[in-house]
C-alpha positions as CSV (number, residue, x, y, z in Angstrom):
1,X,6.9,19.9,-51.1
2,X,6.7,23.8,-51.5
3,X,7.2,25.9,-48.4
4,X,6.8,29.4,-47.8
5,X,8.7,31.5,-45.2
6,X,8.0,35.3,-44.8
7,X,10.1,37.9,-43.2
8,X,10.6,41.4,-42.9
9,X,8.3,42.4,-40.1
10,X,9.2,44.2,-37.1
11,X,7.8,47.1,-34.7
12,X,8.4,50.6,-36.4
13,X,6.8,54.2,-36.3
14,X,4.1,55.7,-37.5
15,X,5.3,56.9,-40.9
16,X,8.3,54.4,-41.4
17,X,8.4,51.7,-44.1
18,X,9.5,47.9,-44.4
19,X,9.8,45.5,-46.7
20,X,8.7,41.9,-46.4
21,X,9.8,39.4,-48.2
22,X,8.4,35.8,-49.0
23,X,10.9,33.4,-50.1
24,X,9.8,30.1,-51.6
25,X,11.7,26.4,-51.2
26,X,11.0,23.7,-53.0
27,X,10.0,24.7,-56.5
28,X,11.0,28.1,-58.9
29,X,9.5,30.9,-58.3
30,X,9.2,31.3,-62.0
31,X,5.9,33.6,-63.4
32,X,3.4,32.1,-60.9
33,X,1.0,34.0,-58.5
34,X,2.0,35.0,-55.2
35,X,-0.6,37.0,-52.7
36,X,-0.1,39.0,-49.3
37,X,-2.6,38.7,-47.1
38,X,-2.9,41.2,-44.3
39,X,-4.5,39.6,-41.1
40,X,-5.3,42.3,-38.4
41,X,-5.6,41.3,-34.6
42,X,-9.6,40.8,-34.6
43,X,-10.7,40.3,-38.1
44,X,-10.0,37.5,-41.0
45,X,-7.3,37.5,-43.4
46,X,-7.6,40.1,-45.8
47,X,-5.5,40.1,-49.9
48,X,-3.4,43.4,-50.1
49,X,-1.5,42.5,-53.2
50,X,-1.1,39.7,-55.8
51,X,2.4,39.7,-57.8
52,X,1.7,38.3,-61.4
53,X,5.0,38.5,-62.3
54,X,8.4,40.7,-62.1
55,X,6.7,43.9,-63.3
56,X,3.3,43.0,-62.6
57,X,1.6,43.5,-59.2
58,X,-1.9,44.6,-58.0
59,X,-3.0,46.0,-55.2
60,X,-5.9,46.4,-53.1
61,X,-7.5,47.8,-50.0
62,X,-6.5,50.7,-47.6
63,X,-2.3,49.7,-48.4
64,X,-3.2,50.4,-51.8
65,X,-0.9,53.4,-52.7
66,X,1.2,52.9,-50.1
67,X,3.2,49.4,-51.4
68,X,5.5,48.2,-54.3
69,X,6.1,44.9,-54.9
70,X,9.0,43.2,-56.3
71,X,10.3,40.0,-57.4
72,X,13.8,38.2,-57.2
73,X,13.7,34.8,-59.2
74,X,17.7,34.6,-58.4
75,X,16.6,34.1,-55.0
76,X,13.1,32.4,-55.2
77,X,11.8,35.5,-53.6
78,X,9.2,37.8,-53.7
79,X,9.2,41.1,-51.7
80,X,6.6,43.6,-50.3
81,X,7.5,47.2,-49.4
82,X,5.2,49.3,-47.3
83,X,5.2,52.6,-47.0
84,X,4.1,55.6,-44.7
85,X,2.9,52.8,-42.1
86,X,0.2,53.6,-39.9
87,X,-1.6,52.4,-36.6
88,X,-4.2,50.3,-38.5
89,X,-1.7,48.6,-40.9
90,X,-0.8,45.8,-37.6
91,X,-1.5,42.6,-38.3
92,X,0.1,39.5,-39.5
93,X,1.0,39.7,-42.8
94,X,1.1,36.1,-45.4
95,X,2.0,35.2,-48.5
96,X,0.3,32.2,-50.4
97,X,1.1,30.5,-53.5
98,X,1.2,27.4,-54.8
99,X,-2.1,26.4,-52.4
100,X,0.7,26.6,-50.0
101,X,1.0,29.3,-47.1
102,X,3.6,30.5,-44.9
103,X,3.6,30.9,-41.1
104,X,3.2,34.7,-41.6
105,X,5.2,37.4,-40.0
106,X,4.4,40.5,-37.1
107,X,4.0,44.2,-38.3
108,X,3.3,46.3,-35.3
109,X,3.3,50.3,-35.8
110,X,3.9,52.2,-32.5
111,X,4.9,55.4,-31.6
């Protein structure tokens, strides 16, 4: 059974960065799919990137610009660095493959 866990998150500044990182048990990481989903405190789940493979990654929405995403298939792992963080990036951010998700993890930008 595949499972997901996310981690990274944290409070930071206005302008700081972080990187999350997904890391997946119970099968190889490999060349398949992995999405974030960003999911703010009133509104739905929303995709901010979707990793293809080691060099491949494509972003969307108002992070877009502001990410690079990464992959470590030595550790099963798949990270998300965000940049030049702002007020409106909160939210709890998910990463889904394998029709699997994980239990998400806090991003809260403060000054």
């Amino acid at each position: 059974q595949v499972r997901l866990v996310e981690s990274g998150g944290g409070l930071v500044q206005p302008g700081e960065s972080l990187t999350l990182s997904c890391e997946v048990f119970g099968s190889a990481l490999g060349d398949n799919t992995v999405n974030w989903y960003r999911q703010p405190l009133t509104t739905g789940r929303e995709l901010v990137a979707r990793s293809f493979s080691r060099d491949r990654t494509l972003y969307v929405g108002p992070l877009k610009g502001r990410m690079i995403g990464s992959r470590d298939n030595l550790r099963n792992r798949v990270n998300l660095q965000i940049n030049s963080l702002k007020v409106e990036d909160i939210g709890v951010y998910f990463c889904n493959a394998f029709d699997v998700w994980g239990q998400g993890t806090q991003v809260t930008v403060s000054s």
